[in-house]
C-alpha positions in Angstrom: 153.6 45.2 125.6 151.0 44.8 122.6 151.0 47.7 120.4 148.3 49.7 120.6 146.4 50.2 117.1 144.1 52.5 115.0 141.9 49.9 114.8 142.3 49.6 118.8 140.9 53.2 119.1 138.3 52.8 116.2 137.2 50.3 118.6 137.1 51.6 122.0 135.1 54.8 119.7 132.5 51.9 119.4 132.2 50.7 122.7 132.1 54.3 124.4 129.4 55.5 121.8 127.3 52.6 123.4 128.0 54.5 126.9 125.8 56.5 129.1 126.2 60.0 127.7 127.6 61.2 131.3 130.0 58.4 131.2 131.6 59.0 127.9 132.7 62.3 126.0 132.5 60.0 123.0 128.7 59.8 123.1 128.7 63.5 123.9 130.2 63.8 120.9 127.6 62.1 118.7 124.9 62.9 120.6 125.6 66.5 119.3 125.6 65.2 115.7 128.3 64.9 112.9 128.8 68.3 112.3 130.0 69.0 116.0 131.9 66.1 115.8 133.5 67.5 112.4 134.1 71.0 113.8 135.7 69.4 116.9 137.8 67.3 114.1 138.8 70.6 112.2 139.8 72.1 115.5 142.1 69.9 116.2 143.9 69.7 112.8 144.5 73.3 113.0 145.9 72.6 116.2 148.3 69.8 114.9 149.3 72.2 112.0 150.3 75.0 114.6 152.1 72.4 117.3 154.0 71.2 113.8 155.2 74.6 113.2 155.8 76.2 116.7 156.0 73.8 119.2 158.0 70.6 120.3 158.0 67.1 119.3 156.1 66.0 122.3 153.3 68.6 121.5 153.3 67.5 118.1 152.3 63.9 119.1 150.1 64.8 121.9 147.5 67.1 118.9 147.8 64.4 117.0 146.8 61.8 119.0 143.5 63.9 119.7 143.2 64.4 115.7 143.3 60.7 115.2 140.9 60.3 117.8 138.3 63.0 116.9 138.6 61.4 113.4 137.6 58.1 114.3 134.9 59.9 115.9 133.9 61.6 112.9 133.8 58.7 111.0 131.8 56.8 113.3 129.0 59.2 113.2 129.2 58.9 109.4 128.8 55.3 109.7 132.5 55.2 108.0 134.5 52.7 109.3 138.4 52.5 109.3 138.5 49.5 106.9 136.5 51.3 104.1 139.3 54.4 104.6 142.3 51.7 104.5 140.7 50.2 101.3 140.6 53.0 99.6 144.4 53.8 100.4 145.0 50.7 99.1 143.5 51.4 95.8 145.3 54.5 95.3 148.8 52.4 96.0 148.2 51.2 92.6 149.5 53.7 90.8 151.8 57.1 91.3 150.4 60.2 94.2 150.7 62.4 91.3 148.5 60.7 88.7 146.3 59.2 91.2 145.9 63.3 92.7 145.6 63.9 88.7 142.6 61.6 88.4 140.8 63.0 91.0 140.7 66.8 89.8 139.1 65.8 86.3 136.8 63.8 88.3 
């Protein structure tokens, strides 16, 4: 079985916001406009942050396989894509979380 990536899902966002609106929640989603689609997002990290604390592992996965998902989203309506977010992880690999967090507080 081939895994099954982020950049699997970033894709299958693409095709479904392509879809007829009453055949994909995707293009629900973006038809209501990024800041639905970032309230939906928010929603759904609060819910990872409360299955992390009081729930199971399964529960735990399950939220945050919707957050991922609702992110992609997100960023898709921003016209973000998941390379430009990997890029920019890369960048900060170059140099310790705690200066790089330094850097962006005088920034």
């Amino acid at each position: 079985m081939t895994a099954f990536t982020l950049h699997d899902l970033e894709q299958r966002v693409r095709d479904r916001a392509e879809a007829a609106p009453d055949k994909s929640y995707t293009r629900k989603l973006l038809d209501r406009g990024v800041d639905h689609c970032a309230k939906k997002f928010g929603e759904e990290a609060i819910e990872v942050a409360i299955a992390a604390v009081a729930e199971d592992r399964d529960r735990v996965i399950a939220e945050t396989a919707d957050l991922l998902y609702h992110l992609l989203v997100t960023l898709h309506a921003r016209g973000v894509s998941l390379a430009e977010v990997e890029a920019a992880l890369a960048e900060r690999t170059r140099q310790s979380g705690l200066d790089e967090k330094a850097a962006r507080k005088g920034g």
